[in-house]
PyMOL Python script that loads the backbone (N, CA, C, O; Angstrom):
from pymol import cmd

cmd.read_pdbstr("""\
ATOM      1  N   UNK A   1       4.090  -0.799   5.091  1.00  0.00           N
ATOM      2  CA  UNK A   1       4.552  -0.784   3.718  1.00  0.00           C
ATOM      3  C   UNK A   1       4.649   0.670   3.273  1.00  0.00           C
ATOM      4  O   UNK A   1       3.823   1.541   3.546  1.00  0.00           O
ATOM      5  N   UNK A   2       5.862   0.839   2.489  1.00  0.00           N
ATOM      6  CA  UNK A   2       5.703   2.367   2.079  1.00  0.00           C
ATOM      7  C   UNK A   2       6.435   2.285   0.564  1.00  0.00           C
ATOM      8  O   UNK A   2       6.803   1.275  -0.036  1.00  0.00           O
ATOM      9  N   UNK A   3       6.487   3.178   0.304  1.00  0.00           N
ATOM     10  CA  UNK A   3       6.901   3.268  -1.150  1.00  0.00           C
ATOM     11  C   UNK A   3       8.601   2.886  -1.434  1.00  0.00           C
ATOM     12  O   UNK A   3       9.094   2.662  -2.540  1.00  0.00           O
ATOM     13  N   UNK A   4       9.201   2.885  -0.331  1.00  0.00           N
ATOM     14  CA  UNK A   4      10.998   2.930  -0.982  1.00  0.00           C
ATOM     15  C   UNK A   4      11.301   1.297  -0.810  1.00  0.00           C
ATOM     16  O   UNK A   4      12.334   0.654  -0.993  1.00  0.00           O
ATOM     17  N   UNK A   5       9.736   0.832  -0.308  1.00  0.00           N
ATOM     18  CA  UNK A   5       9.815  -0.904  -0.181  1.00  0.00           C
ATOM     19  C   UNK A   5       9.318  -1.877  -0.954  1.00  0.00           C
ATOM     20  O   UNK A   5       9.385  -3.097  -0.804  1.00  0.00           O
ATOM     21  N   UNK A   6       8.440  -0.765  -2.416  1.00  0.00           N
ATOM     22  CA  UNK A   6       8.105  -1.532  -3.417  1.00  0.00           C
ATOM     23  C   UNK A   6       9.210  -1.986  -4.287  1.00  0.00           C
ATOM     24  O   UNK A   6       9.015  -3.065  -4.847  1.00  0.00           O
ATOM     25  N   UNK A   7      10.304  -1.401  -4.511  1.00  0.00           N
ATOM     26  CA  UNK A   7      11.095  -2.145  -5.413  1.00  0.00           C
ATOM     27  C   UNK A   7      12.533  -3.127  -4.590  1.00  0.00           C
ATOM     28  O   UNK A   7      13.558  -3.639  -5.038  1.00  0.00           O
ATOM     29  N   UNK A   8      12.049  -3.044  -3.496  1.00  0.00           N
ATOM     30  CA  UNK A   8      13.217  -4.255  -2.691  1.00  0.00           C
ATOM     31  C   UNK A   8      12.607  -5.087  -2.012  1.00  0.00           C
ATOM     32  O   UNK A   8      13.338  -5.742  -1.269  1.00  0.00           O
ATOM     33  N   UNK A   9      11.281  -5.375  -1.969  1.00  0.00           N
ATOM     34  CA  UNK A   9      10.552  -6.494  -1.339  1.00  0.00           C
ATOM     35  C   UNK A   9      10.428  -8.154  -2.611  1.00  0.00           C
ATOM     36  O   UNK A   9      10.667  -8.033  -3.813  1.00  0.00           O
ATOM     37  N   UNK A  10      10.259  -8.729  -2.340  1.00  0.00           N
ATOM     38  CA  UNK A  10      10.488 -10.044  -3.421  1.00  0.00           C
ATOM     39  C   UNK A  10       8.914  -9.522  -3.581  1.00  0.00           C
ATOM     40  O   UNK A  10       8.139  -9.179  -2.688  1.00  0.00           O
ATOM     41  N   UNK A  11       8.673  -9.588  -5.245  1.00  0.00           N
ATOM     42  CA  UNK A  11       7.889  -9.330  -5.853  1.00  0.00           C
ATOM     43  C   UNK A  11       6.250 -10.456  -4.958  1.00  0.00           C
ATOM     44  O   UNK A  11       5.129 -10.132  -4.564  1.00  0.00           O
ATOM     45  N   UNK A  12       6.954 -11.655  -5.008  1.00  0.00           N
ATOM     46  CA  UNK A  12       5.783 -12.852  -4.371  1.00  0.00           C
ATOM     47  C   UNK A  12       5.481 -11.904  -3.047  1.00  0.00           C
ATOM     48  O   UNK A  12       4.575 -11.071  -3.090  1.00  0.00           O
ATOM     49  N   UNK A  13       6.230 -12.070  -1.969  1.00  0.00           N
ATOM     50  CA  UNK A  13       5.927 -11.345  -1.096  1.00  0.00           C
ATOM     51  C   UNK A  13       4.585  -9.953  -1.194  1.00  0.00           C
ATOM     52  O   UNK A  13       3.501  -9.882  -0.614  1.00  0.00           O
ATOM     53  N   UNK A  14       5.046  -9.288  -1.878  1.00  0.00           N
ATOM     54  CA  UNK A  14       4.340  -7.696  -2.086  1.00  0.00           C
ATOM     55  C   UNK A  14       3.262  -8.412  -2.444  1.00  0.00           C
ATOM     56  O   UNK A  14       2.313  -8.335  -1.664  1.00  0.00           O
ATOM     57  N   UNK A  15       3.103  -9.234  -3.601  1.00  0.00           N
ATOM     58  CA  UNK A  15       1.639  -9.783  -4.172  1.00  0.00           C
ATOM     59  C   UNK A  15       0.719  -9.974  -2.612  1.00  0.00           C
ATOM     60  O   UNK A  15      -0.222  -9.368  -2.101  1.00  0.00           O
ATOM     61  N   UNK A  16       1.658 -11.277  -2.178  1.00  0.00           N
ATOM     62  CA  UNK A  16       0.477 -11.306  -0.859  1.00  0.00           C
ATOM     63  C   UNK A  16       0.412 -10.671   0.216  1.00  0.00           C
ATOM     64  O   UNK A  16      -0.321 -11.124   1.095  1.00  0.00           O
ATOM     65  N   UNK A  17       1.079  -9.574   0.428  1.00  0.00           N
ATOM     66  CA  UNK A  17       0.799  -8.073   1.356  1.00  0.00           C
ATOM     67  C   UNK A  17      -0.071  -7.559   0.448  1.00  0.00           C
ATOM     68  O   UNK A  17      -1.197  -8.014   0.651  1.00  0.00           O
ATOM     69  N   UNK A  18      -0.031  -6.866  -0.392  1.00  0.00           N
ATOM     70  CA  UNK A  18      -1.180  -6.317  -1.199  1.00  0.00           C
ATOM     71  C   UNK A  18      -2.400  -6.695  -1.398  1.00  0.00           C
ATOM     72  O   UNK A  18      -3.365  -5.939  -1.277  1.00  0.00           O
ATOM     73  N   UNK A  19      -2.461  -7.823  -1.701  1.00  0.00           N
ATOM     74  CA  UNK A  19      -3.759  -8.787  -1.908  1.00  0.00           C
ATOM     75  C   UNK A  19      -4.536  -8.630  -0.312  1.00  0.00           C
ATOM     76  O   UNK A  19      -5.518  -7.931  -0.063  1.00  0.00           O
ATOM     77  N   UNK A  20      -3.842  -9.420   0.555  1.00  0.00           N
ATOM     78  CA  UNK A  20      -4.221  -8.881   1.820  1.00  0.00           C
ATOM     79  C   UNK A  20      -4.787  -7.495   2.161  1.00  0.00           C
ATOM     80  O   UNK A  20      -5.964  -7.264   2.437  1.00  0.00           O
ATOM     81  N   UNK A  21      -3.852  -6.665   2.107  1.00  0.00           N
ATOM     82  CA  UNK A  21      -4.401  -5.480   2.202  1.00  0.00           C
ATOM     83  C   UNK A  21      -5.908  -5.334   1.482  1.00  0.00           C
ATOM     84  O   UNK A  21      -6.986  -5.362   2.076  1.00  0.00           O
ATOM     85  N   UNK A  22      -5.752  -5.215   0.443  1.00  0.00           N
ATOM     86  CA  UNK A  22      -7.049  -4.988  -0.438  1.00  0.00           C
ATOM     87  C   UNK A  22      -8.035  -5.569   0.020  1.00  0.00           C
ATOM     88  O   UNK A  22      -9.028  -4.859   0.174  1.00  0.00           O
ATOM     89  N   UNK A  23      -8.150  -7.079   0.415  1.00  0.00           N
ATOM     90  CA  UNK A  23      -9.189  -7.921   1.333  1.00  0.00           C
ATOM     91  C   UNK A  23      -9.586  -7.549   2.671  1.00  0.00           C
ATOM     92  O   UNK A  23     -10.713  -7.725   3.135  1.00  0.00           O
ATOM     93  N   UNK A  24      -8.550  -6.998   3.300  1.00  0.00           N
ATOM     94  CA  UNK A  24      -9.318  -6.635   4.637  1.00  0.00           C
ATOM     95  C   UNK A  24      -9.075  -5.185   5.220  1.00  0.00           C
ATOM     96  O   UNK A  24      -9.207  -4.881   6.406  1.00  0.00           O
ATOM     97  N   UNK A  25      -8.700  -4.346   4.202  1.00  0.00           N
ATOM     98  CA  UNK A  25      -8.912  -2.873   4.745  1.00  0.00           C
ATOM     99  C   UNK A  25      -9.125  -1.756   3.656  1.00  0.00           C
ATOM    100  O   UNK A  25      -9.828  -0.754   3.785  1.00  0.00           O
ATOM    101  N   UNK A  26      -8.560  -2.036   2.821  1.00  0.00           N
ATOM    102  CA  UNK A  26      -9.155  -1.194   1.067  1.00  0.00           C
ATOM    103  C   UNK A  26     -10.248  -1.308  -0.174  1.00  0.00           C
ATOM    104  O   UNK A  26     -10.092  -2.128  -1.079  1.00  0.00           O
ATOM    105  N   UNK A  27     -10.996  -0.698  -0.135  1.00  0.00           N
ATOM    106  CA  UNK A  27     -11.971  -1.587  -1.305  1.00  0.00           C
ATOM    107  C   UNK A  27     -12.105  -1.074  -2.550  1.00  0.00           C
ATOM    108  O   UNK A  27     -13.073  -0.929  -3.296  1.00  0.00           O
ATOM    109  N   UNK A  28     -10.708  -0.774  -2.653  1.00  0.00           N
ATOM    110  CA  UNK A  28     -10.083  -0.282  -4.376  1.00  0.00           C
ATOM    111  C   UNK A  28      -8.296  -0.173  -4.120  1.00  0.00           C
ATOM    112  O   UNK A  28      -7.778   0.260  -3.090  1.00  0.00           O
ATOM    113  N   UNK A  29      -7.909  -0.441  -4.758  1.00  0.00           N
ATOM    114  CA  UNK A  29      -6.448  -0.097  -5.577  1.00  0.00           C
ATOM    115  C   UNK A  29      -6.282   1.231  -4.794  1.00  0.00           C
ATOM    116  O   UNK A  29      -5.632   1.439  -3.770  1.00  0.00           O
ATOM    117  N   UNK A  30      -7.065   2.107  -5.563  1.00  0.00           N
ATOM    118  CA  UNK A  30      -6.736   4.013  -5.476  1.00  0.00           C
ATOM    119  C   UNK A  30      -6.965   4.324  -3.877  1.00  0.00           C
ATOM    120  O   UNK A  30      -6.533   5.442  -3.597  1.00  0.00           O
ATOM    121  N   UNK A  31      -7.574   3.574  -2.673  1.00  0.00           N
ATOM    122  CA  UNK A  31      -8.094   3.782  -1.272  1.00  0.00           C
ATOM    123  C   UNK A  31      -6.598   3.073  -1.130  1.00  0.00           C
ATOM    124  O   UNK A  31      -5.824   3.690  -0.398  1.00  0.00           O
ATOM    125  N   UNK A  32      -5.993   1.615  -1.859  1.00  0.00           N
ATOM    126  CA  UNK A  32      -4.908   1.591  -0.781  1.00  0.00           C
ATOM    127  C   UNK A  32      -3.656   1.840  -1.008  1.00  0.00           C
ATOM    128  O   UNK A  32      -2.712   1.325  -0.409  1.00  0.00           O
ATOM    129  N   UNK A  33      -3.580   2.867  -2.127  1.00  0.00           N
ATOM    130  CA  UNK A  33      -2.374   3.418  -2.528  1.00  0.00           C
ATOM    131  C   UNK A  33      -2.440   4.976  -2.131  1.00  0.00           C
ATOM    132  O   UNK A  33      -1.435   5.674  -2.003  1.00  0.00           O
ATOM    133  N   UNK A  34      -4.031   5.516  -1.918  1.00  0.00           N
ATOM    134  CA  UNK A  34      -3.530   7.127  -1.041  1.00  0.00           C
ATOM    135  C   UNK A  34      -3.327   6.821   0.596  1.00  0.00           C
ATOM    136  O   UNK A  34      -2.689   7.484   1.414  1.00  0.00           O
ATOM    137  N   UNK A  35      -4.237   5.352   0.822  1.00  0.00           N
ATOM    138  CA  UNK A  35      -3.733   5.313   2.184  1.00  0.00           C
ATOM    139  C   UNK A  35      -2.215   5.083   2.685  1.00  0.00           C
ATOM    140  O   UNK A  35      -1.673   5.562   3.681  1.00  0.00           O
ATOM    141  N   UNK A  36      -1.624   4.107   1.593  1.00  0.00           N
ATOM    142  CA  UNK A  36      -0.240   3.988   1.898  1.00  0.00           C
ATOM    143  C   UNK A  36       0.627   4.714   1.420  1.00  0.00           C
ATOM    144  O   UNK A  36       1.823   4.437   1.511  1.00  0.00           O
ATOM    145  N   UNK A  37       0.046   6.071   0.657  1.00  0.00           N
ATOM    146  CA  UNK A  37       1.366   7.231   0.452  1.00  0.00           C
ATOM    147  C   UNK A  37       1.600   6.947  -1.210  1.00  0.00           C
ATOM    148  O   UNK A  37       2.154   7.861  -1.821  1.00  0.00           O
ATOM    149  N   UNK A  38       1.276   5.932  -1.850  1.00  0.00           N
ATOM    150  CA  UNK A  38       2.094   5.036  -3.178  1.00  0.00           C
ATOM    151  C   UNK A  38       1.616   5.605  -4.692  1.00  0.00           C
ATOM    152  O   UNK A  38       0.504   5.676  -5.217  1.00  0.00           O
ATOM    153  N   UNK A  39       2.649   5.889  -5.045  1.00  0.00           N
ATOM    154  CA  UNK A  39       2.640   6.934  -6.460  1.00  0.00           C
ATOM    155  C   UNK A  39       1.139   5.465  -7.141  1.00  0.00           C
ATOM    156  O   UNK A  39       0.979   4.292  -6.803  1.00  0.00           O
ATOM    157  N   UNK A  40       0.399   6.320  -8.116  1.00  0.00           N
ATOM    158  CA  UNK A  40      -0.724   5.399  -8.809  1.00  0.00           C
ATOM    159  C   UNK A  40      -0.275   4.249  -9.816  1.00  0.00           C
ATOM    160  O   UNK A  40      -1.032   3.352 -10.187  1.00  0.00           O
ATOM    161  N   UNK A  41       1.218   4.405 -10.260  1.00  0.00           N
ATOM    162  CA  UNK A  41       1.042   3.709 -11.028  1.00  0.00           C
ATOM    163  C   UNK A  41       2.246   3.037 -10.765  1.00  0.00           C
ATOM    164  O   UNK A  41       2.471   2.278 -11.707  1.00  0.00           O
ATOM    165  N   UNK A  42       3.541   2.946  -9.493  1.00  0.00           N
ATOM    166  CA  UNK A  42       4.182   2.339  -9.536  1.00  0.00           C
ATOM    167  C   UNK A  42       4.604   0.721  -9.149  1.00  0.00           C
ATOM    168  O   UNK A  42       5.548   0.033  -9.537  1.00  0.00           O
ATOM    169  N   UNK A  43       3.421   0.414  -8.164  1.00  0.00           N
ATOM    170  CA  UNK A  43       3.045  -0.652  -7.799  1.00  0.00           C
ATOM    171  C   UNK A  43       2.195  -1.803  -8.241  1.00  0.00           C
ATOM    172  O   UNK A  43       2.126  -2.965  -7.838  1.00  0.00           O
ATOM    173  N   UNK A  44       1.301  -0.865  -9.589  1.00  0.00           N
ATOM    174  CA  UNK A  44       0.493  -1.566 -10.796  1.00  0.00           C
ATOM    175  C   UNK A  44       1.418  -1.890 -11.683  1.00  0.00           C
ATOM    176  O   UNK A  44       1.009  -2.749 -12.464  1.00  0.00           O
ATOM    177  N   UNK A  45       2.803  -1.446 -11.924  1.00  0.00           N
ATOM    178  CA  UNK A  45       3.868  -1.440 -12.848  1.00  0.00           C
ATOM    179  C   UNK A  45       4.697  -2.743 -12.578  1.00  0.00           C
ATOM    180  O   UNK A  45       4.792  -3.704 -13.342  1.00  0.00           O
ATOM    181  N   UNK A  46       5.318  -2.585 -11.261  1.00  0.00           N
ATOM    182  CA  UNK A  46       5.771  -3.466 -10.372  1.00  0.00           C
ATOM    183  C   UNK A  46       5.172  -4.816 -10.402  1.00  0.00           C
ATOM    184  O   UNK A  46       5.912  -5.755 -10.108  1.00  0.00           O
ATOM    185  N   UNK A  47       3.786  -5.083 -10.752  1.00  0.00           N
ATOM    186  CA  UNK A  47       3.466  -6.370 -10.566  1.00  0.00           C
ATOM    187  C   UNK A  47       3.030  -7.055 -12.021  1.00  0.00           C
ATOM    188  O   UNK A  47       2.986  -8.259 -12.277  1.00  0.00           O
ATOM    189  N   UNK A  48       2.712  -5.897 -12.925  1.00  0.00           N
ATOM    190  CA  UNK A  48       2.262  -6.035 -14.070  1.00  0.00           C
ATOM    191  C   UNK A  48       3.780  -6.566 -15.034  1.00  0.00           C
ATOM    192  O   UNK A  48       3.651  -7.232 -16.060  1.00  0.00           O
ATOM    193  N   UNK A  49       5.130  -6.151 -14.510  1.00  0.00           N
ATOM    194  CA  UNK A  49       6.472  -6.649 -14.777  1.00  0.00           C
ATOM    195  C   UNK A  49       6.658  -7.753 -14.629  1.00  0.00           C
ATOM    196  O   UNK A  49       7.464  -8.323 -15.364  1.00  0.00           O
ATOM    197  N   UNK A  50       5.806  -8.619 -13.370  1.00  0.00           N
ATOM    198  CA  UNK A  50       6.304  -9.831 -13.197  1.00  0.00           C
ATOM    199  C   UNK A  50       4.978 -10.654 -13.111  1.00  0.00           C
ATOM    200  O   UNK A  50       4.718 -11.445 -12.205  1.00  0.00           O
ATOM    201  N   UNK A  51       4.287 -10.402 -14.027  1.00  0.00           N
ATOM    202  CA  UNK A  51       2.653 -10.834 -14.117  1.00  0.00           C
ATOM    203  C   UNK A  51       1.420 -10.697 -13.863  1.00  0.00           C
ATOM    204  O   UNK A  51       0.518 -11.467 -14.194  1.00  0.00           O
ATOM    205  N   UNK A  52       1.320  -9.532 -13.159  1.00  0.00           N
ATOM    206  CA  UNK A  52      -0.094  -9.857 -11.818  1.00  0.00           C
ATOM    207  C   UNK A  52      -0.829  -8.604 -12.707  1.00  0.00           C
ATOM    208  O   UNK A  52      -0.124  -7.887 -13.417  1.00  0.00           O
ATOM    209  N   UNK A  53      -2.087  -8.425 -12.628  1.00  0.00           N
ATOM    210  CA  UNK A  53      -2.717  -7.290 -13.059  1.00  0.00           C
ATOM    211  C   UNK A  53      -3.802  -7.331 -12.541  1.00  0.00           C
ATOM    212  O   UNK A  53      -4.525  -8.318 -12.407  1.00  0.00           O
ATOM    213  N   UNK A  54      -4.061  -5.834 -12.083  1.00  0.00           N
ATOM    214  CA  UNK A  54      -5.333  -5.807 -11.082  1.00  0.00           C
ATOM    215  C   UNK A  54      -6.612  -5.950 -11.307  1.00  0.00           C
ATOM    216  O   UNK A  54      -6.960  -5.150 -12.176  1.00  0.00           O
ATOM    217  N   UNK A  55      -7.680  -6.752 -10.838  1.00  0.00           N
ATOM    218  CA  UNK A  55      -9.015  -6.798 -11.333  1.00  0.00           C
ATOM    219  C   UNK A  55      -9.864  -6.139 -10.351  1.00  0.00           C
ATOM    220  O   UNK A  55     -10.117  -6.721  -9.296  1.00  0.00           O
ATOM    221  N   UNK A  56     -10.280  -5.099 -10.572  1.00  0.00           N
ATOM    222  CA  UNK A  56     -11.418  -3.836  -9.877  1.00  0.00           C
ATOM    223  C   UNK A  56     -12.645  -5.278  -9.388  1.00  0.00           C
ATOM    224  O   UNK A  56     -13.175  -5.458  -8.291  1.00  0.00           O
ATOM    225  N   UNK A  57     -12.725  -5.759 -10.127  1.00  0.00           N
ATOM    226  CA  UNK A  57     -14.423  -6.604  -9.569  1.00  0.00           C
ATOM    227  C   UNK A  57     -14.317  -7.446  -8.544  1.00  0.00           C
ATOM    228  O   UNK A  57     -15.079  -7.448  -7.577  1.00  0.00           O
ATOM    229  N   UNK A  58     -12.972  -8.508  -8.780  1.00  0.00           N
ATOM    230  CA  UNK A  58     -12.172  -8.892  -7.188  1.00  0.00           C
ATOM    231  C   UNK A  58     -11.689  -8.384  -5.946  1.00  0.00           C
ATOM    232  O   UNK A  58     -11.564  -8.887  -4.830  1.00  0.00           O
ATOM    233  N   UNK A  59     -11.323  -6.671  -6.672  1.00  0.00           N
ATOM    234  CA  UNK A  59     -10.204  -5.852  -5.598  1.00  0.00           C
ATOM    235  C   UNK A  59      -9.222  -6.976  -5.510  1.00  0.00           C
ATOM    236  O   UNK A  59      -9.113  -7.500  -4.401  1.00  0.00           O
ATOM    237  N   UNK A  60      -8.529  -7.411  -6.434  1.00  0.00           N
ATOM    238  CA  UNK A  60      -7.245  -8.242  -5.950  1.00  0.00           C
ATOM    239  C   UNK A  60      -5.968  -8.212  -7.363  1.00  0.00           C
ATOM    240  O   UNK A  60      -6.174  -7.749  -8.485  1.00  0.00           O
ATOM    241  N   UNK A  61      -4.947  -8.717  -6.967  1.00  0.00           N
ATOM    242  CA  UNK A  61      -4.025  -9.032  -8.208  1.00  0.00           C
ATOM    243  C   UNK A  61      -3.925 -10.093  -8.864  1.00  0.00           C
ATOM    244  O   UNK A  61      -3.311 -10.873  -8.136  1.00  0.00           O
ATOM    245  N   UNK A  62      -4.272 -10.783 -10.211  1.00  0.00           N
ATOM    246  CA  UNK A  62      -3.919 -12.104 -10.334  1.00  0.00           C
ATOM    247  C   UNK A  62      -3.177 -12.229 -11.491  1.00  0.00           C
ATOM    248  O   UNK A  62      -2.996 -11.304 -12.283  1.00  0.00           O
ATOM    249  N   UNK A  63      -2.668 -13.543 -11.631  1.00  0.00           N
ATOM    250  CA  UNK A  63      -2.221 -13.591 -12.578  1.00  0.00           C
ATOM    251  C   UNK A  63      -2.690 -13.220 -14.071  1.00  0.00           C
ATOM    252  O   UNK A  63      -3.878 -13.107 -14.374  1.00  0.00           O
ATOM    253  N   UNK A  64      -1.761 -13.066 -14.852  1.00  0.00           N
ATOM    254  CA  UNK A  64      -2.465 -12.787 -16.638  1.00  0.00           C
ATOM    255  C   UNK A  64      -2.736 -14.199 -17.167  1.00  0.00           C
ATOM    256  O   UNK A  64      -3.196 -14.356 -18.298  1.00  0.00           O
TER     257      UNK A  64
END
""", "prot")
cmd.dss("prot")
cmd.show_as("cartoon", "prot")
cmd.util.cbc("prot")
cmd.orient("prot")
């Protein structure tokens, strides 16, 4: 995953690559957005557009 694939991947998709990610190799948001290169706030933007907002105590995205 890299950054020129956050805004052409189907939003559902990215949710559950991300979520994934966060569950089995990142244990924050900020660990898997310097690991994957990804500006801080464009992928929190990206999901927060089509519902999802991140909860630090889960490490995951869920719905609002």
């Amino acid at each position: 995953m890299d950054a020129s694939q956050l805004q052409r991947i189907d939003v559902n998709i990215l949710l559950g690559i991300v979520n994934e990610k966060l569950r089995l190799e990142c244990d924050s948001l900020a660990e898997l957005q310097a690991y994957y290169g990804l500006d801080q706030g464009e992928l929190s933007e990206r999901l927060l557009a089509s519902g999802y907002r991140y909860d630090p105590l889960n490490n995951q995205f869920k719905s609002l």
